[in-house]
N, C-alpha and C positions, 0 to 999 in steps of 0.2 A: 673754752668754747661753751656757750650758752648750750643747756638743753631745749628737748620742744617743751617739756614738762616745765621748766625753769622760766621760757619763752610768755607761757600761758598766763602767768602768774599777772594780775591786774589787768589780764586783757582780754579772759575768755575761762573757756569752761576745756582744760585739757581731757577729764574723765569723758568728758560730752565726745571728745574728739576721737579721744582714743578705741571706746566702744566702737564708732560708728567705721575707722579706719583699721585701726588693728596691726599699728606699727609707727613708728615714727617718722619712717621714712616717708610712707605717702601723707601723712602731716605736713611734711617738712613740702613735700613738690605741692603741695594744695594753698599752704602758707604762700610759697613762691608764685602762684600764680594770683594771688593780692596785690603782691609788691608790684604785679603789671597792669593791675586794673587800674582806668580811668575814669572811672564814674565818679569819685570823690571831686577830682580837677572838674568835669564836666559841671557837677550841682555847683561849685565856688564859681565859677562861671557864670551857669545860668541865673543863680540869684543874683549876683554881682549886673547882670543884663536884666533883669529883673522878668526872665521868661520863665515863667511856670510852668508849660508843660514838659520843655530837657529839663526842666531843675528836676519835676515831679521823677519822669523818666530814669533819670539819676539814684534820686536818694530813693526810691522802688527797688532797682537792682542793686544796690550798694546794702541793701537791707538785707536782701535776699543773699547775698557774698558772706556778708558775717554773719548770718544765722546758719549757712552751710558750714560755716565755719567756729563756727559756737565764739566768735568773737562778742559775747553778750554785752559789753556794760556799749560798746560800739553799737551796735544794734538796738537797744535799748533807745538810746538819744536821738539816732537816724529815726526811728518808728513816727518819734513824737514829730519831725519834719518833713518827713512823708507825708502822714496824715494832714500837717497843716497845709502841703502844697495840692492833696487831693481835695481837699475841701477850698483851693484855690485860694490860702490866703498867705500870702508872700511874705506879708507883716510878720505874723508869727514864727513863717520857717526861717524868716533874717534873724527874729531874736532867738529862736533854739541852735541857730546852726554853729554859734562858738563851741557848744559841747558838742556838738558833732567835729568838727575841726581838731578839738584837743583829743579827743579821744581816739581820732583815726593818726592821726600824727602820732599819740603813744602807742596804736597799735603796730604802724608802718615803723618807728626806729627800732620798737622790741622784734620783729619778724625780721628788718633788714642783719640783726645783729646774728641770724642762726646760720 
């Protein structure tokens, strides 16, 4: 069985996590309640519908999820299509959103695996 320490490894900042939680176990229920968020689904969506304010809505909290969660290199990429959708340009957030895509999908099979 994967650790959370093991889990973190190209997907986040475990030190980050650990400081702020102070156990693994509420890691692990904090982790868990990722695997139930839909704001990833909702932005593939809304860009896919090509509406910018749920896309913006979206990838704003989805930013906010993995910086609670020191999910960094996720959070990183989401920032850069945030900002393109608060500056309202759709264009942009459609070409940054495949590294948002791969990077949440690596974080969602490595936290599905704990």
């Amino acid at each position: 069985m994967m650790t959370v320490k093991t889990c973190y490894n190209g997907i986040g900042d475990y030190e980050k996590m650990s400081a702020c939680f102070h156990g693994d176990d509420k890691i692990k229920r904090f982790l868990g309640l990722f695997l139930k968020d839909d704001n990833f689904e909702k932005l593939e969506k809304a860009l896919e519908e090509d509406d910018v304010e749920t896309a913006f809505i979206a990838a704003h909290t989805l930013k906010g999820v993995c910086q609670n969660l020191a999910l960094d290199p996720l959070y990183e990429v989401d920032v850069v299509v945030t900002e393109a959708l608060r500056a309202k340009n759709l264009k942009a957030a459609k070409e940054h959103f495949p590294r948002v895509k791969e990077e949440y999908e690596k974080a969602y099979q490595r936290i599905s695996q704990l």
